[in-house]
C-alpha positions in Angstrom: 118.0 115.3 55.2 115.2 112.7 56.5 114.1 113.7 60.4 116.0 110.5 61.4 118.9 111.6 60.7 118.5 115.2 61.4 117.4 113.4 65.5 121.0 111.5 65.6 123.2 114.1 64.3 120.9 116.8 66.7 121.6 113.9 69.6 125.5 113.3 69.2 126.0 117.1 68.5 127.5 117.5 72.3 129.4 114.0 72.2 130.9 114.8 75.5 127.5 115.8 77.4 125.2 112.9 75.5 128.5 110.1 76.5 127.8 111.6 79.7 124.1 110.9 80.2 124.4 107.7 79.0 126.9 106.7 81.2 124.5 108.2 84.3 121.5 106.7 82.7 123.4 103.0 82.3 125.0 103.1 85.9 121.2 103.8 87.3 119.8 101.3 85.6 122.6 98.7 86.0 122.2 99.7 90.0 118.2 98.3 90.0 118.5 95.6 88.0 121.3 94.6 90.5 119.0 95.2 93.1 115.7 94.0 91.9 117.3 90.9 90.1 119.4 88.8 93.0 116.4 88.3 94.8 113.9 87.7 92.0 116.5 85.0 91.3 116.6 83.2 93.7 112.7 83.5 94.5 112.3 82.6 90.8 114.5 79.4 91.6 113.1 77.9 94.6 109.4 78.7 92.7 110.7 76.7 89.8 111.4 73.8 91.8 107.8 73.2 93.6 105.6 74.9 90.4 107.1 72.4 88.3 106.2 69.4 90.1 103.0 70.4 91.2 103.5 70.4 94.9 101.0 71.4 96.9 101.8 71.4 100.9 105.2 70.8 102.1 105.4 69.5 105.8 108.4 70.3 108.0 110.0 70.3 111.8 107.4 72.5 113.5 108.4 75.3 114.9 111.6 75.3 113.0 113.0 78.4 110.6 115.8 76.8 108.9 115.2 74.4 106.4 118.5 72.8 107.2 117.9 72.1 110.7 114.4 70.7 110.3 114.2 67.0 110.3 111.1 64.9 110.6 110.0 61.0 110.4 110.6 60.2 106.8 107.5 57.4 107.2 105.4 60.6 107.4 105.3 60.6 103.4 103.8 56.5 103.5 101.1 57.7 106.4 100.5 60.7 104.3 99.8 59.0 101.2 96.7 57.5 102.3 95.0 60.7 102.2 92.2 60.3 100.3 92.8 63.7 98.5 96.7 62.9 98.4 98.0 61.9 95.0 101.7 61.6 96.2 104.0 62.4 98.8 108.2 62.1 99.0 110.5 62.3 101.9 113.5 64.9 100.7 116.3 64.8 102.8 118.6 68.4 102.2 122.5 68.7 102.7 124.6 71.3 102.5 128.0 70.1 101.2 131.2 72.2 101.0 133.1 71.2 97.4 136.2 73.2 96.1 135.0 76.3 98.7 131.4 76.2 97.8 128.3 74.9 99.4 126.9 72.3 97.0 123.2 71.5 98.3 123.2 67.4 98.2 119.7 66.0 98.0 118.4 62.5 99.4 115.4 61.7 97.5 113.4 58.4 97.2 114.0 55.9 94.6 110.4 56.3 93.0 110.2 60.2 94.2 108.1 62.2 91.3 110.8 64.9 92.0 112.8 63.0 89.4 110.0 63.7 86.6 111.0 67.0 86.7 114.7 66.7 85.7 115.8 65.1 82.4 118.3 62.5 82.2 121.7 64.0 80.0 124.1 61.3 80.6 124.6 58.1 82.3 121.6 56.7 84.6 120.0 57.4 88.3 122.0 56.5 91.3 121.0 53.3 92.7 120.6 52.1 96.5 123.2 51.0 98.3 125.9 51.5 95.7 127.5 54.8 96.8 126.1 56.3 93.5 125.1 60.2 92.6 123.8 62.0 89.9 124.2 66.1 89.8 123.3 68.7 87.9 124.9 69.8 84.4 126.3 72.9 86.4 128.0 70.9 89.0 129.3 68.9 86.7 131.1 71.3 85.1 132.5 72.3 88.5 133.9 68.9 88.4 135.5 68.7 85.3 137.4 71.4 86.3 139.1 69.3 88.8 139.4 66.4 86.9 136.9 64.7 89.8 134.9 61.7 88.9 133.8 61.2 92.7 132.1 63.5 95.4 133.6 62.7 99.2 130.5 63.4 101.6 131.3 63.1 105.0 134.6 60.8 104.5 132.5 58.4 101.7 133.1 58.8 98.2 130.4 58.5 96.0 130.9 57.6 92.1 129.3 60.0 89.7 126.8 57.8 87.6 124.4 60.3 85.9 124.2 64.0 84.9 120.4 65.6 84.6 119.3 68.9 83.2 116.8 70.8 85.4 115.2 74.4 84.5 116.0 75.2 88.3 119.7 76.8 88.6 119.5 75.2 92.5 119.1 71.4 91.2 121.3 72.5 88.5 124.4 73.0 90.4 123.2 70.0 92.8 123.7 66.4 93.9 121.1 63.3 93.8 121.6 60.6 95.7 119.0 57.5 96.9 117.2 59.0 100.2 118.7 56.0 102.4 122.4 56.5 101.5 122.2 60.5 102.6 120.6 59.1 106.0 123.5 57.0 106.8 125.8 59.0 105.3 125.0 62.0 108.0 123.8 59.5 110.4 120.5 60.9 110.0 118.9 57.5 109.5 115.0 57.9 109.1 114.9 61.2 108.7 113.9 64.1 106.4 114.0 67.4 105.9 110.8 68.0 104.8 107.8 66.1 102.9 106.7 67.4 99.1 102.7 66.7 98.9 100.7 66.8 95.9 97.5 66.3 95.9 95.3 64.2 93.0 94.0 67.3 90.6 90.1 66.7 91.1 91.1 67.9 94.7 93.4 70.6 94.1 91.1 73.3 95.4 91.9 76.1 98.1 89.1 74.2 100.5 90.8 70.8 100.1 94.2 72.3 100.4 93.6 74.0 103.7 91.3 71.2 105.2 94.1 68.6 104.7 96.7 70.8 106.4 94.5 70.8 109.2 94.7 66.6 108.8 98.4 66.7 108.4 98.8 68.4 111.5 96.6 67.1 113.4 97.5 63.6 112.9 101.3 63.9 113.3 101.6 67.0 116.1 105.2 67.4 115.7 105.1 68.7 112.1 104.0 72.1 110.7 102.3 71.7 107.1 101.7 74.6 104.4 101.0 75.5 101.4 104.0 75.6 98.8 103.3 79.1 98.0 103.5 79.8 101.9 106.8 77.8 101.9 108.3 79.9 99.5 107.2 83.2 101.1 108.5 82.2 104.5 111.9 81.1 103.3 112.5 83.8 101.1 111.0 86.7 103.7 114.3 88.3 104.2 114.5 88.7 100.0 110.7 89.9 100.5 112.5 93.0 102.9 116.0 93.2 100.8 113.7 93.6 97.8 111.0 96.5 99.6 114.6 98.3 100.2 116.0 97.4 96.7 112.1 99.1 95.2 113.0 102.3 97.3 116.2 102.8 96.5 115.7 101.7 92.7 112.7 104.5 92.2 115.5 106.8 94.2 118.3 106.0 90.9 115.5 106.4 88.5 114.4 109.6 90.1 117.9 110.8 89.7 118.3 109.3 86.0 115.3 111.2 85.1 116.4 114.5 86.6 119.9 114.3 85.1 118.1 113.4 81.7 115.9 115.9 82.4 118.4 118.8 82.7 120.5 117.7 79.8 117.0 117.8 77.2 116.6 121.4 78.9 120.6 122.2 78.4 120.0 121.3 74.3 116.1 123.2 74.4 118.1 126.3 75.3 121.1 125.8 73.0 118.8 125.7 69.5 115.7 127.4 70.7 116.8 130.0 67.5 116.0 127.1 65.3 112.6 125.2 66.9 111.1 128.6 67.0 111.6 129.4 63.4 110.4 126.0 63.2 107.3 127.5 64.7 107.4 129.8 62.9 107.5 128.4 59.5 104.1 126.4 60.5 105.3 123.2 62.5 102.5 122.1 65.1 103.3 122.3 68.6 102.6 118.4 68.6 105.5 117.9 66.0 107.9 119.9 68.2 106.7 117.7 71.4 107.7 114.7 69.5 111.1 115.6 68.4 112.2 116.6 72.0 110.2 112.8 72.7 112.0 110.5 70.1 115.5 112.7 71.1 114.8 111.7 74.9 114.2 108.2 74.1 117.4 107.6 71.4 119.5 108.9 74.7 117.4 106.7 77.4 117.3 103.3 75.1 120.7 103.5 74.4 122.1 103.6 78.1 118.8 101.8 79.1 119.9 98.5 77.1 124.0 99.4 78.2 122.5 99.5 81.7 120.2 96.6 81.5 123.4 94.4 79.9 126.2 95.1 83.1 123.4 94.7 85.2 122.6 91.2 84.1 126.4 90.8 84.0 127.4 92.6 87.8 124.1 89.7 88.9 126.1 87.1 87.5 129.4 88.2 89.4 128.1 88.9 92.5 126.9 84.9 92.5 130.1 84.1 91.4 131.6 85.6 94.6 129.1 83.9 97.3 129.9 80.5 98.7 126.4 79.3 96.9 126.6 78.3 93.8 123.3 78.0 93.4 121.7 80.4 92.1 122.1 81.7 88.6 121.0 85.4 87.3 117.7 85.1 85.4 116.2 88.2 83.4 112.7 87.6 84.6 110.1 89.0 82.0 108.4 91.1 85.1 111.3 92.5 85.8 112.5 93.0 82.1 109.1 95.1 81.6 109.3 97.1 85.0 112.7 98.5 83.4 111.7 99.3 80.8 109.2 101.3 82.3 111.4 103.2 84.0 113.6 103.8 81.8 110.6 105.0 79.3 108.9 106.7 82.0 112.6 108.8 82.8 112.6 109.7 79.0 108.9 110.9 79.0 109.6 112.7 81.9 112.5 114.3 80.4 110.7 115.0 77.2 107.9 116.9 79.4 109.9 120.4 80.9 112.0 121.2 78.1 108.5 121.1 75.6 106.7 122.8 77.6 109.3 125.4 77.9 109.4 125.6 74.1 105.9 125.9 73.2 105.2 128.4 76.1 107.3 130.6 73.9 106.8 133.2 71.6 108.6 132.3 68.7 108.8 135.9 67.5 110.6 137.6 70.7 112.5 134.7 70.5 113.8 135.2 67.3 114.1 139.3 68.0 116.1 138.4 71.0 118.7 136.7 69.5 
C-alpha cells in the first residue's frame, strides 16, 4: 500500500464526519467568496471601462453624488480639447432605462467618441445620427432575443437595433449605444452630459500634469468638479469600499470557524489511531514524517470543500445578480481574490494540521502503547 492511498482510505475512514467537514468547510468558503466577490465585481467592471481606454480625468456636475443626476455643458469636451496636455475628450451622456423589469444603462456617446475603440464590432454597424439607430451589447442582446424584440422604446421612441459589440466590461455588455444627440432629445436633455472622459497625450501622462490640469479644468469652467479616473471609481464605488471592510470581517470570522471545526475534526482522528502513529514512532518514523501526514490529510479534506466552496460561491454570485433589477454586472473570479482563498483555505488546513501534531509528537510513544 503506497502512502497515497494509505492518506485517502485514512481520510474517508469516518465518511459521515469527513462529508461533514466538507460541507462546513464549502459553506464557509462559499459565504466569502459571496461576500468578497459582488463587490470586486462590480469595482472590477466600472475599472474595466476607464483602464481600457486610457482615461485619465473625468469631469462632472460639481458638487453632485449621483452620476445619474449630474449633467454638464456637453461643449465642455471641444473647450477641453485644446488643452495642450489633452489628447482627447468625449461628452457621455448616461441613462438608466427600464426593459422587461430591468434597468438597462443606455449611453449617449459622440459619433467620433474613442470610447468606441474599446468595444468590437460583432454584427451589423454603429448607429448613425438622426436615424433612431442603437447598437447594445451581446448580453442585452440576448435579453432581446428572448422577446423576439428587434427595437428598444426609450421614452415613447423606438429605436431600431442596427449593431451588436463585444466589450470585456459586463456594464457595456448588457448596454445600449446610441449617437450622443439622439439621447439629448430623446430625454430632452439637449446639450447636456453626464460627465466628460479626458485622456491626456502619453508624453504628459504624469501625476504633475494630471493634477495641474484638474486645477485648469476647474478653474476655467467653475461649475464642474474634475478628477482623476482612479478617484472617480473610488468615490462611486465607496459604499462597496464599506460593504467590502464588513464582507473582510465577517469572511476572516467563517474562516476562523472553518479552521476550528477542521481543527477539532484532525484532533477527533489524532486520538482515534494514536495506537498506530506511535508505533509508527516507534518503529523509527521522524517526527517530520508524522507532521506531514496529519498536513497532506488536512489539505485532501480543505481542497476538496475548498474548490466545492469556491464553485457555489461563484454560482450563489451569479444568482444574486440575477435577482437585482441591474443587469449589469456579471460575477468575475478575480485572480486577487482567487489567491486570497486559497489562502485561507490553506492557511485553515495548516492551522488544522498544527494542534493535533503537536499533540502527537509531545507523546511518548511507549506509555502510549502500554496504555492501550
Amino acid at each position: 500500500m503506497n502512502i497515497v492511498h494509505f492518506l485517502l482510505k485514512d481520510v474517508f475512514r469516518k465518511k459521515i464526519r469527513v462529508f461533514l467537514t466538507i460541507c462546513g468547510i464549502s459553506i464557509g468558503v462559499c459565504v466569502c467568496i459571496i461576500m468578497l466577490g459582488i463587490g470586486e465585481s462590480i469595482k472590477n467592471s466600472f475599472k474595466d471601462v476607464y483602464g481600457k481606454r486610457q482615461i485619465d480625468i473625468i469631469i462632472q456636475e460639481k458638487e453632485q453624488l449621483s452620476i445619474l443626476l449630474s449633467r454638464v455643458d456637453a461643449g465642455i469636451s471641444q473647450g477641453v480639447k485644446r488643452f495642450q496636455a489633452v489628447g482627447d475628450a468625449t461628452a457621455t451622456l448616461l441613462y438608466l432605462h427600464k426593459l422587461q423589469g430591468s434597468a438597462v444603462p443606455v449611453f449617449g456617446w459622440e459619433p467620433d467618441s474613442f470610447l468606441f475603440d474599446a468595444v468590437e464590432m460583432a454584427q451589423g454597424r454603429r448607429p448613425a445620427v438622426g436615424k433612431k439607430e442603437v447598437m447594445v451589447g451581446e448580453a442585452l442582446l440576448r435579453s432581446l432575443k428572448k422577446e423576439n424584440e428587434k427595437q428598444i422604446k426609450i421614452k415613447e421612441v423606438s429605436f431600431n437595433v442596427v449593431g451588436v459589440y463585444k466589450s470585456t466590461s459586463p456594464f457595456e455588455q448588457y448596454a445600449a449605444v446610441m449617437p450622443l444627440t439622439d439621447l439629448q432629445a430623446t430625454i430632452r436633455e439637449e446639450g447636456k452630459a453626464s460627465f466628460i472622459n479626458v485622456r491626456l497625450k502619453f508624453s504628459y501622462r504624469t501625476e504633475a500634469v494630471i493634477e495641474n490640469t484638474i486645477r485648469e479644468i476647474e478653474s476655467l469652467y467653475p461649475s464642474v468638479a474634475a478628477m482623476r479616473a482612479d478617484t472617480f471609481i473610488s468615490e462611486k464605488t465607496k459604499f462597496i469600499v464599506v460593504g467590502e471592510q464588513f464582507s473582510l470581517l465577517v469572511s476572516l470570522i467563517t474562516i476562523i470557524a472553518v479552521a476550528l471545526g477542521l481543527a477539532n475534526t484532525m484532533v477527533t482522528s489524532t486520538f482515534e489511531k494514536r495506537k498506530f502513529l506511535a508505533i509508527l514512532l516507534a518503529l523509527g518514523w521522524q517526527k517530520s514524517e508524522i507532521a506531514a501526514l496529519f498536513l497532506c490529510e488536512s489539505l485532501i479534506v480543505a481542497i476538496i470543500g475548498g474548490g466545492i466552496g469556491i464553485l457555489l460561491g461563484f454560482k450563489g454570485m451569479g444568482y444574486i445578480f440575477g435577482l437585482t433589477s441591474i443587469q449589469a454586472f456579471a460575477p468575475v473570479m478575480d485572480t486577487v481574490l482567487i489567491f486570497k482563498i486559497v489562502g485561507m483555505i490553506l492557511g485553515s488546513a495548516i492551522f488544522a494540521a498544527i494542534v493535533p501534531t503537536w499533540i502527537t509528537l509531545n507523546s511518548n510513544p511507549v506509555e502510549i502503547i502500554r496504555g492501550e
